[in-house]
C-alpha positions in Angstrom: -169.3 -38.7 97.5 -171.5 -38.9 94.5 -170.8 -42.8 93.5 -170.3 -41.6 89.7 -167.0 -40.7 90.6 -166.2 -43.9 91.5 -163.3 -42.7 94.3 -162.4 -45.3 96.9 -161.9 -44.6 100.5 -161.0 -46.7 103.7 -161.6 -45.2 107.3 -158.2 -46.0 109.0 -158.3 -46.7 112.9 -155.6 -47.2 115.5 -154.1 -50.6 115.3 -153.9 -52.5 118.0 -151.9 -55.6 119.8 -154.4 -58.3 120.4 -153.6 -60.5 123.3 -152.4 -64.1 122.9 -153.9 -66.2 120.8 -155.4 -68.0 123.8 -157.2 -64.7 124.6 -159.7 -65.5 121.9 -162.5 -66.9 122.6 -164.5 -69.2 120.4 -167.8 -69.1 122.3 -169.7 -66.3 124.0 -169.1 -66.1 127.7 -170.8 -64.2 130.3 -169.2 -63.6 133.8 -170.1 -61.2 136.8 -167.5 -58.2 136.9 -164.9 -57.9 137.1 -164.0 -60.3 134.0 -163.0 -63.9 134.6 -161.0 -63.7 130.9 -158.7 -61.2 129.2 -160.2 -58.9 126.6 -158.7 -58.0 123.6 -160.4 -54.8 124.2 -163.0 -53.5 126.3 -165.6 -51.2 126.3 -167.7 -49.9 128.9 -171.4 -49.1 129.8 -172.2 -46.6 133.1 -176.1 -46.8 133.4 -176.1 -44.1 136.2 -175.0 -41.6 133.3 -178.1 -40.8 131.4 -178.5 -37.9 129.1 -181.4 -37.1 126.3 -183.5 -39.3 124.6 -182.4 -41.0 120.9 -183.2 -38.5 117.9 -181.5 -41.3 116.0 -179.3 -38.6 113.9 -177.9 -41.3 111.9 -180.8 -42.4 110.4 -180.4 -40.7 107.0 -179.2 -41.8 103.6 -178.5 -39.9 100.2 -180.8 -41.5 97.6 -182.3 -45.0 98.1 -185.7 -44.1 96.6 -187.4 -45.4 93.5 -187.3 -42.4 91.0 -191.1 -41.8 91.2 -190.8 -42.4 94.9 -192.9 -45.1 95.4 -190.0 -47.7 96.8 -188.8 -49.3 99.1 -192.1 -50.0 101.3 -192.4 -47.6 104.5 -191.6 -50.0 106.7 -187.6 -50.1 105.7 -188.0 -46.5 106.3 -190.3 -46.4 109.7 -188.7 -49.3 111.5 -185.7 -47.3 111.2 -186.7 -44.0 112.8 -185.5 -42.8 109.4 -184.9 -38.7 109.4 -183.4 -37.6 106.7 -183.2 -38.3 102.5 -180.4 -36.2 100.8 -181.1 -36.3 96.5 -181.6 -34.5 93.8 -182.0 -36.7 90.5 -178.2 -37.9 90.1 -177.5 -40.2 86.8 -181.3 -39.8 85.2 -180.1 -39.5 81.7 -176.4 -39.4 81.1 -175.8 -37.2 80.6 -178.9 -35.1 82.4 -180.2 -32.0 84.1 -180.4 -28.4 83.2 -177.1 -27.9 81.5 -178.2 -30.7 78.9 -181.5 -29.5 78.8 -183.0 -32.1 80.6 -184.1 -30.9 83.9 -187.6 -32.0 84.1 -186.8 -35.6 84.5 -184.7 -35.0 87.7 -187.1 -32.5 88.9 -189.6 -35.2 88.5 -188.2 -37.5 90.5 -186.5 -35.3 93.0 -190.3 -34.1 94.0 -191.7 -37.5 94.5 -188.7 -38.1 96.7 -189.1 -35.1 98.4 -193.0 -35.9 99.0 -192.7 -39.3 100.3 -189.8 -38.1 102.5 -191.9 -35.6 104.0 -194.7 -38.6 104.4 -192.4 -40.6 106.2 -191.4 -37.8 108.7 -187.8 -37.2 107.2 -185.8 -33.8 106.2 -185.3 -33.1 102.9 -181.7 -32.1 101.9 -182.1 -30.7 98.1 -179.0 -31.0 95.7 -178.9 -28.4 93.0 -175.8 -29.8 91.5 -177.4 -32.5 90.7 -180.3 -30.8 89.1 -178.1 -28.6 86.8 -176.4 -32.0 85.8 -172.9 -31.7 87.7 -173.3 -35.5 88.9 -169.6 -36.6 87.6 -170.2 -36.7 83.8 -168.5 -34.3 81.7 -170.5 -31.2 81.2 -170.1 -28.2 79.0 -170.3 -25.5 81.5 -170.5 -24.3 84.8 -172.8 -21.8 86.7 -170.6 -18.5 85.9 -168.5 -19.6 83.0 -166.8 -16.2 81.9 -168.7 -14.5 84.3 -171.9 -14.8 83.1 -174.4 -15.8 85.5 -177.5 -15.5 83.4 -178.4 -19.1 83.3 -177.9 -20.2 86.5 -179.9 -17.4 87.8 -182.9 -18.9 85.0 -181.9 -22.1 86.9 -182.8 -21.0 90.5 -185.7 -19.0 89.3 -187.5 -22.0 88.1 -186.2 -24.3 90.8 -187.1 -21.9 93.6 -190.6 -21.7 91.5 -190.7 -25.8 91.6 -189.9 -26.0 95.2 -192.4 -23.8 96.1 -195.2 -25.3 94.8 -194.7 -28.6 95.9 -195.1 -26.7 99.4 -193.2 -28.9 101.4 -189.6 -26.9 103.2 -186.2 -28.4 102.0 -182.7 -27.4 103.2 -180.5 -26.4 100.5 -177.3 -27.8 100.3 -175.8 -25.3 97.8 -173.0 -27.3 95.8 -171.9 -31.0 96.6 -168.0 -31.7 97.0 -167.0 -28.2 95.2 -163.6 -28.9 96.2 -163.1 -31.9 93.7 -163.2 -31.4 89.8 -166.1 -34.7 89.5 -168.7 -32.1 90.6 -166.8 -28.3 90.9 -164.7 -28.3 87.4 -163.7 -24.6 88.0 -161.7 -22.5 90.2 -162.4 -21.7 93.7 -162.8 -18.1 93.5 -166.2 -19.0 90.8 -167.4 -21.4 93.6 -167.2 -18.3 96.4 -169.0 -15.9 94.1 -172.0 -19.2 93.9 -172.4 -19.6 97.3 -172.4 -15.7 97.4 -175.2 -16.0 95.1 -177.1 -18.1 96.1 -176.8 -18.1 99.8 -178.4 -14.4 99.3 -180.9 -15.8 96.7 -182.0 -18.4 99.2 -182.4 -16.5 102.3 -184.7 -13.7 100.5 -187.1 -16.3 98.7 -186.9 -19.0 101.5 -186.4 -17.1 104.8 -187.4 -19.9 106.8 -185.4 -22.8 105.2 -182.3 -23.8 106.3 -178.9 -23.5 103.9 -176.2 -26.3 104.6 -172.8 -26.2 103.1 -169.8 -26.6 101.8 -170.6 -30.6 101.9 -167.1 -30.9 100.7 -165.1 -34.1 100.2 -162.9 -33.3 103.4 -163.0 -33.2 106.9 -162.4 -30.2 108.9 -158.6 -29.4 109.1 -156.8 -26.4 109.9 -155.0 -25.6 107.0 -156.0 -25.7 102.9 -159.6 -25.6 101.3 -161.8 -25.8 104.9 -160.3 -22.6 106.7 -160.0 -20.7 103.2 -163.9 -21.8 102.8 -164.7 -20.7 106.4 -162.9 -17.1 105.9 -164.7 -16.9 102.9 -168.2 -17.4 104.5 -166.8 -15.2 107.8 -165.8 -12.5 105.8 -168.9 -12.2 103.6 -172.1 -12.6 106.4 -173.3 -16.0 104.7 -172.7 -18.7 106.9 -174.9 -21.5 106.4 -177.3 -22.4 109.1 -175.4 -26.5 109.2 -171.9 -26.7 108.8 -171.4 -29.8 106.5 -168.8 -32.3 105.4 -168.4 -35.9 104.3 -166.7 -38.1 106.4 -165.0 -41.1 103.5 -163.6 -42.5 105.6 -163.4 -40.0 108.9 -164.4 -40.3 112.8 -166.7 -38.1 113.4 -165.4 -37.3 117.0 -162.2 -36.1 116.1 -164.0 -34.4 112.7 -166.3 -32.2 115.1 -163.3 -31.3 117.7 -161.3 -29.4 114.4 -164.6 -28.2 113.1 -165.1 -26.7 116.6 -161.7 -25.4 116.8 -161.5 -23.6 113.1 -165.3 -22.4 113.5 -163.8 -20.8 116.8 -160.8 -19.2 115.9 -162.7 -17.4 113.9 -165.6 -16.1 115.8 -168.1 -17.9 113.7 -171.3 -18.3 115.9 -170.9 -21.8 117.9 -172.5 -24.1 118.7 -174.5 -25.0 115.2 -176.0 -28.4 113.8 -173.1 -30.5 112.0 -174.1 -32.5 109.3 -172.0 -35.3 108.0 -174.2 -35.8 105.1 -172.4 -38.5 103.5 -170.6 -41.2 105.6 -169.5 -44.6 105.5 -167.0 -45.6 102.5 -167.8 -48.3 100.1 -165.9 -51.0 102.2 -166.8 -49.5 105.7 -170.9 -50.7 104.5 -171.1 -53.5 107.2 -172.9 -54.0 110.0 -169.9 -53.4 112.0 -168.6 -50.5 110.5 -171.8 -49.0 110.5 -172.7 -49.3 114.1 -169.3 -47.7 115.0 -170.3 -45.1 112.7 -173.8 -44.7 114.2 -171.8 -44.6 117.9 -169.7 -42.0 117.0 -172.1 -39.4 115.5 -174.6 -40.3 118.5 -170.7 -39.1 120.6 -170.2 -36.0 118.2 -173.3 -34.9 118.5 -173.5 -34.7 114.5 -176.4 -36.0 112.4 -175.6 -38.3 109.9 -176.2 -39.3 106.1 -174.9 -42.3 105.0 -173.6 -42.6 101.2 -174.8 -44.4 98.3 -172.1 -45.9 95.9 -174.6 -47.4 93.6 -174.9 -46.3 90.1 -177.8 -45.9 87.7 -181.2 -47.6 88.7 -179.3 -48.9 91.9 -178.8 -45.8 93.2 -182.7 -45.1 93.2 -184.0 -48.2 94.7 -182.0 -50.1 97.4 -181.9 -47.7 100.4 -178.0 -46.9 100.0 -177.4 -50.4 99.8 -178.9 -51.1 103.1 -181.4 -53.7 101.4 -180.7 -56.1 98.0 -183.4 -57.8 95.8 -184.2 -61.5 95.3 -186.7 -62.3 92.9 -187.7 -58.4 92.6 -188.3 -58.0 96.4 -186.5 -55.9 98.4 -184.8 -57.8 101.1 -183.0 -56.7 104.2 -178.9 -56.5 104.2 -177.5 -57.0 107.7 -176.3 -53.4 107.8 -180.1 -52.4 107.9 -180.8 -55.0 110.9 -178.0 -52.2 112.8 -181.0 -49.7 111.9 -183.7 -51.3 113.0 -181.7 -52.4 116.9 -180.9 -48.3 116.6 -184.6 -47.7 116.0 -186.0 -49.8 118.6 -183.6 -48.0 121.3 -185.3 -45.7 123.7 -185.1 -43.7 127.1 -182.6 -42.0 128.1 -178.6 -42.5 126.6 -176.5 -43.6 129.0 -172.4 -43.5 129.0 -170.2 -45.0 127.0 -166.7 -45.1 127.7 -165.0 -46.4 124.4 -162.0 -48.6 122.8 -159.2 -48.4 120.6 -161.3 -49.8 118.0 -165.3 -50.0 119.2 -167.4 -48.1 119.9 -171.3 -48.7 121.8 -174.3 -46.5 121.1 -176.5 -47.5 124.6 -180.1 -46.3 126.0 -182.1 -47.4 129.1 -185.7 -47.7 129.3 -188.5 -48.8 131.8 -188.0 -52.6 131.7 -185.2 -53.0 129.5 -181.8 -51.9 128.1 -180.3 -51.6 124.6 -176.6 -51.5 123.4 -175.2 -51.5 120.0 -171.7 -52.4 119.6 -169.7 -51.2 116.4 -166.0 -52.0 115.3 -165.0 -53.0 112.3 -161.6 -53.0 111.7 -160.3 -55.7 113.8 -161.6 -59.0 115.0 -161.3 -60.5 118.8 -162.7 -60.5 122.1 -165.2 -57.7 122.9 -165.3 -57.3 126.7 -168.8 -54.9 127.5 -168.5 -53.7 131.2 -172.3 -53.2 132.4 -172.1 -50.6 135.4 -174.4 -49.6 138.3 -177.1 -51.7 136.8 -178.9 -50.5 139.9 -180.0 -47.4 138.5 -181.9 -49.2 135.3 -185.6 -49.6 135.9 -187.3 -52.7 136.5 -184.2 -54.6 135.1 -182.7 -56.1 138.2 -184.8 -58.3 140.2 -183.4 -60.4 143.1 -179.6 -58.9 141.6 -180.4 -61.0 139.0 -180.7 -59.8 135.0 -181.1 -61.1 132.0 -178.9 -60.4 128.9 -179.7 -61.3 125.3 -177.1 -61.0 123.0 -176.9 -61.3 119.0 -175.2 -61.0 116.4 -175.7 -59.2 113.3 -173.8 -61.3 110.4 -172.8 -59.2 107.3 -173.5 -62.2 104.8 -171.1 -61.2 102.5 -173.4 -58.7 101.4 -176.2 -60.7 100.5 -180.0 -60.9 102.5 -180.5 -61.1 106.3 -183.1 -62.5 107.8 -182.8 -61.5 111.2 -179.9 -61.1 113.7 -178.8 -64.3 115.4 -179.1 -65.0 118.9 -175.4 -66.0 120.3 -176.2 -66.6 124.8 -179.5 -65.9 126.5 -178.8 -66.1 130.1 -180.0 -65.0 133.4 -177.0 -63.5 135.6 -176.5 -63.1 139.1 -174.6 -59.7 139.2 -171.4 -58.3 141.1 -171.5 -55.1 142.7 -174.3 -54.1 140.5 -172.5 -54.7 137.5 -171.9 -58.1 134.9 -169.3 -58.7 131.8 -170.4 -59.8 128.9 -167.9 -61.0 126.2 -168.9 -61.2 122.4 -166.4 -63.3 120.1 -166.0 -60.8 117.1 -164.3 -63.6 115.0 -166.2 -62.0 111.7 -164.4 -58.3 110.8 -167.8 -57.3 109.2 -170.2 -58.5 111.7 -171.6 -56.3 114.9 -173.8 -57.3 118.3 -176.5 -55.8 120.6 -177.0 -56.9 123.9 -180.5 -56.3 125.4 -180.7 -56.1 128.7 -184.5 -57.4 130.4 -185.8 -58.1 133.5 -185.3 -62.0 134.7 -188.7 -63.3 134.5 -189.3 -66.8 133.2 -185.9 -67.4 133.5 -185.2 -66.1 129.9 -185.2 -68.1 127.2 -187.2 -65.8 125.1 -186.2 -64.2 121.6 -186.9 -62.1 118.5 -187.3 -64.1 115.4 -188.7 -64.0 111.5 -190.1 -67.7 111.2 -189.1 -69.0 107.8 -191.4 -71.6 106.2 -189.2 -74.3 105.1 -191.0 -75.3 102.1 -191.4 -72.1 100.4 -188.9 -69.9 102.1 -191.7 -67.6 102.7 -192.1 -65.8 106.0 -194.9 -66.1 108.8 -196.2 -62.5 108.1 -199.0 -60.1 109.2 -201.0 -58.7 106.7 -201.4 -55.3 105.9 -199.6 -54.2 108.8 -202.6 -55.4 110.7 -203.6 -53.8 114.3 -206.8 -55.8 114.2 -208.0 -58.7 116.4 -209.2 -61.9 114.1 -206.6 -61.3 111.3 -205.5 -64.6 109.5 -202.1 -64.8 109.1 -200.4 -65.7 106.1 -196.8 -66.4 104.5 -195.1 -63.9 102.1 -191.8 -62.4 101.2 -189.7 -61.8 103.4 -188.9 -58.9 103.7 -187.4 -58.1 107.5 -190.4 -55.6 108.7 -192.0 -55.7 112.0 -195.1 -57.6 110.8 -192.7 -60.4 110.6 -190.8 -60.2 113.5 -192.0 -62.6 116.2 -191.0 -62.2 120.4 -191.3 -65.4 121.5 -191.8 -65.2 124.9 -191.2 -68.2 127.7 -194.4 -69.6 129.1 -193.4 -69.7 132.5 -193.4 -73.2 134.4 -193.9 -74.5 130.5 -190.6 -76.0 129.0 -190.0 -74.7 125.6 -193.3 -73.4 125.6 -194.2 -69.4 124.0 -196.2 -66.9 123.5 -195.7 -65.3 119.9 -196.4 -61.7 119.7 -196.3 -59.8 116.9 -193.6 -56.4 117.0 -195.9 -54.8 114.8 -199.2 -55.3 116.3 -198.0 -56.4 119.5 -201.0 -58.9 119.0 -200.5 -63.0 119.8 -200.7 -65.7 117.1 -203.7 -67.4 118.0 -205.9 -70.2 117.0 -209.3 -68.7 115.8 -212.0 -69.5 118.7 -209.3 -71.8 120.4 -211.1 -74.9 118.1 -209.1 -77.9 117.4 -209.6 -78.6 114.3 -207.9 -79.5 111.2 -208.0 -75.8 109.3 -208.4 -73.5 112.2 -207.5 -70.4 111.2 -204.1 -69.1 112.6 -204.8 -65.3 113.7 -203.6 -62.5 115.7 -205.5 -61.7 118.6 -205.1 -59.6 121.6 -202.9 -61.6 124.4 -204.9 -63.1 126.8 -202.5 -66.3 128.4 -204.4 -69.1 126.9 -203.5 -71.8 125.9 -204.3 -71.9 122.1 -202.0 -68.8 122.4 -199.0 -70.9 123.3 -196.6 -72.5 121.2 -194.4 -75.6 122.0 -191.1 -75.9 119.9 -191.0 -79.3 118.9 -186.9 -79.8 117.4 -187.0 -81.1 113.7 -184.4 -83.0 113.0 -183.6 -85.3 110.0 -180.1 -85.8 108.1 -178.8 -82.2 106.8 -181.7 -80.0 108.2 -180.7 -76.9 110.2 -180.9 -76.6 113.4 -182.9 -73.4 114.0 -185.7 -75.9 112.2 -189.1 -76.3 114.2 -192.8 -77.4 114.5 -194.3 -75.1 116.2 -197.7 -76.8 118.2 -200.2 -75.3 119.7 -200.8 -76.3 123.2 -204.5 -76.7 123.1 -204.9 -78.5 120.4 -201.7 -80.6 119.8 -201.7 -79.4 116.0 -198.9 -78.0 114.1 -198.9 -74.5 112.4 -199.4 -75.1 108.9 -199.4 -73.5 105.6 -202.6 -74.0 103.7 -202.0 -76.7 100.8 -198.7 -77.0 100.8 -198.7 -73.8 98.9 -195.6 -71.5 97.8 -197.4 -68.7 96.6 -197.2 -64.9 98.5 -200.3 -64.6 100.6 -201.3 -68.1 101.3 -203.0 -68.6 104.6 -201.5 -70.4 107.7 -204.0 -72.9 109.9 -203.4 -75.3 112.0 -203.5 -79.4 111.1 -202.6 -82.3 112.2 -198.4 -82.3 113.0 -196.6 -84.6 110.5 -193.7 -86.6 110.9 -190.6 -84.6 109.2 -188.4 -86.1 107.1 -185.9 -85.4 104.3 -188.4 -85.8 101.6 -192.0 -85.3 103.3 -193.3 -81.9 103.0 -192.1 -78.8 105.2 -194.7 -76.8 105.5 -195.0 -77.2 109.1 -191.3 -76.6 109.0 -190.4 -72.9 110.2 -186.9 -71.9 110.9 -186.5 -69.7 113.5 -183.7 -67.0 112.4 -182.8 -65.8 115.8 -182.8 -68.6 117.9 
């Protein structure tokens, strides 16, 4: 749905009857199977099921780019796996486009966006209706208004002409939502004879690109505007190469079982890509409502696009909504944290058997285990079965594994610095197989659990490490791969060359290793010196000791509890931002640890967001 025409949608789900009120839990629990407590519901995971590797198909958005295509930075996009940008210059100039003789402008911007989508590895899915100008304002006329089709075919002409000199391929998604007047303000019969058009026009100019369609604003169904659309297409030899349809709200299970059905019935060549190039409503943009949505096209075996409701400059700058600004910096929501967990899973997908109302997107890798859990239309007691754990790869040791869960709050909406850390336990396990309850008190909030061998006793986490003093984050330059870089603070901004694993020092309490998930480098002290000033660096791991960090607890009235020192082992001294500073790009040393109090400095404060 184009967000000018500002229609609302909510996904409806089965209701269900939650257990006593005694059934909820109010901390996280973790039992060997079968469960020692009810579940409100349950979902399970069979790890002896494994089928392909992640393509991550719901790793697309329509719009999110800057106009020129410079923003957001790549890493929003990379840490992602994105795949695919769906655009086409919607709400430059209102209003804008061919019919109001303002094409260039959206052509502008739509080749930038194609450009930089190309330079991240995406798909690019071109939008001609948005290029003519049929974006939801009111326009004075449509392609083959009393049967003259002179000017669109001047349209495509210099379209195809633009498209082809940027070089770059593009499927073509004809005409977005034709079936509703915001974008198709004409009958259907004059939308058939355009797709006729320029289905044919496509496929002699562009023989290798692909054609996608209808893209309507529906779901497949049996009866009405679909089958009439797939007759149509049938009857006419011009079925598009990805059957396409937006899903506000839909499941995308159910969605691909009718498409499969009508596309069937009619002998129309099965099996072809689905693309749901718009999903997730307005109110369904969570971080629990997205990961069900991400489970569910992983299950349907559909790629996904996820839509944009922002309007004007919004809709060309925040990533769907999946980031916000604070001070002109893009920051992460916690929808895109869901992304990034997606991203990071790899392997081989193993079985999920679902819920009423969640859903679990779940991989398996040499020396660890990923699960995503989505719902978001109820709250309550998630129960997450873990079977034949035995057929995981250097997970179990001694039938023993470790389980890290967190949770990924929704904020209200507002920036997320990092999922939150809710149990990290070591478990003995049952018949190869462990429980793990998560307390899904928050509608709009979502959970992983990784799964990791049991060495050092766990302990360890993924965290940003947030200087107190300037709210800046402990950050790696330049996405830096190289030994001896001096670490710094900047905005924070969610990317990997922020994210710390702190890893447990073994026979050390509350002792770490940092590494770096970009890099995969250790924060180091520069020639292991002891002096005031060392430079704090990255440097390949190598187990020493000015490569370990003790977490010393700040405490003091009001501070937070996720507040630390963090001291390096060799030394005794305190990570440190240079000169108290507050400025982007100040360097980080080590000095002499301070006593912390309410009013004395905090820049040897960092809080750890997913401890």
């Amino acid at each position: 749905m184009d967000p000018a025409s500002n229609i609302q949608h909510r996904r409806e789900r089965l209701p269900i009857a939650l257990a006593s009120v005694a059934a909820l839990v109010a901390a996280f629990l973790l039992a060997p199977a079968p469960a020692a407590q009810a579940a409100d519901e349950s979902i399970s995971v069979n790890f002896s099921v494994a089928g392909g590797s992640p393509t991550y198909r719901a790793s697309g958005w329509i719009y999110g780019m800057t106009e020129d295509g410079s923003g957001p930075a790549d890493h929003f996009f990379t840490d992602v796996k994105f795949r695919y940008m769906r655009a086409g210059g919607a709400q430059l100039d209102s209003p804008g486009g061919w019919v109001s003789g303002r094409y260039d402008r959206r052509w502008n911007s739509t080749r930038a966006q194609l450009l930089r989508t190309r330079a991240l590895g995406g798909e690019f899915i071109i939008l001609p209706h948005d290029l003519w100008g049929a974006d939801g304002y009111p326009i004075s006329r449509f392609p083959g208004d009393n049967g003259n089709w002179t000017d669109y075919d001047n349209f495509l002409t210099r379209l195809f002409n633009d498209v082809r000199a940027t070089g770059a391929p593009v499927q073509w998604d004809i005409w977005n939502e034709p079936n509703i007047t915001p974008f198709w303000n004409r009958s259907q019969s004059q939308y058939f004879e355009l797709w006729r058009r320029t289905y044919q026009r496509i496929r002699a100019e562009f023989p290798s690109h692909l054609i996608v369609g209808p893209s309507c604003a529906c779901v497949p169904s049996t009866s009405g505007w679909w089958p009439q659309y797939l007759d149509f297409i049938k009857s006419t030899n011009t079925i598009p190469d990805i059957i396409s349809w937006h899903s506000l709200p839909g499941d995308p299970v159910a969605n691909v079982a009718t498409a499969n059905t009508t596309l069937n019935s009619r002998g129309i060549p099965h099996p072809r890509p689905y693309q749901i190039n718009e999903y997730g409503a307005s109110n369904e943009q969570n971080p629990g409502d997205g990961s069900w949505y991400i489970a569910r096209l992983e299950r349907a075996g559909a790629d996904g696009l996820r839509a944009n409701w922002a309007s004007a400059g919004n809709l060309h700058n925040d990533l769907g909504n999946l980031l916000t600004r604070v001070s002109g910096q893009h920051q992460p929501k916690g929808e895109w944290w869901v992304y990034h967990f997606y991203g990071s899973q790899t392997g081989a997908i193993a079985q999920v058997t679902p819920s009423a109302n969640y859903d679990a997107f779940a991989t398996k890798d040499s020396g660890n285990a990923k699960i995503l859990v989505g719902g978001g239309r109820t709250t309550g007691n998630i129960a997450v079965n873990l079977q034949r754990l035995d057929t995981t790869s250097g997970i179990v040791v001694n039938n023993q594994v470790r389980v890290v869960a967190q949770r990924i709050p929704h904020n209200g909406g507002g920036a997320v610095s990092g999922p939150v850390t809710i149990q990290d336990t070591v478990v003995t396990l049952s018949n190869n197989a462990a429980t793990v309850n998560l307390p899904h008190s928050n509608i709009d909030d979502s959970f992983t659990i990784t799964l990791l061998p049991p060495s050092g006793g766990g302990g360890g986490f993924a965290s940003a490490a947030i200087a107190q003093h300037s709210q800046l984050c402990l950050h790696n330059p330049n996405a830096s791969t190289a030994d001896g870089t001096q670490q710094q603070q900047n905005t924070c901004n969610g990317g990997n060359q922020q994210l710390w694993d702190f890893r447990p020092v073994a026979g050390v309490a509350d002792a770490y290793t940092a590494v770096n998930r970009q890099s995969g480098k250790c924060l180091d002290v520069n020639g292991a010196s002891t002096a005031d000033g060392a430079a704090i660096i990255q440097w390949s791991c190598h187990g020493g000791t000015n490569q370990q960090l003790t977490l010393r607890k700040v405490t003091y009235a009001g501070n937070d509890p996720r507040d630390y020192q963090l001291v390096v082992r060799h030394s005794g001294k305190c990570v440190d931002v240079n000169a108290i500073s507050t400025a982007p790009g100040a360097l980080v040393h080590q000095w002499t640890c301070r006593p912390v109090t309410q009013s004395s400095p905090l820049n040897q404060t960092w809080r750890l967001s997913g401890r």
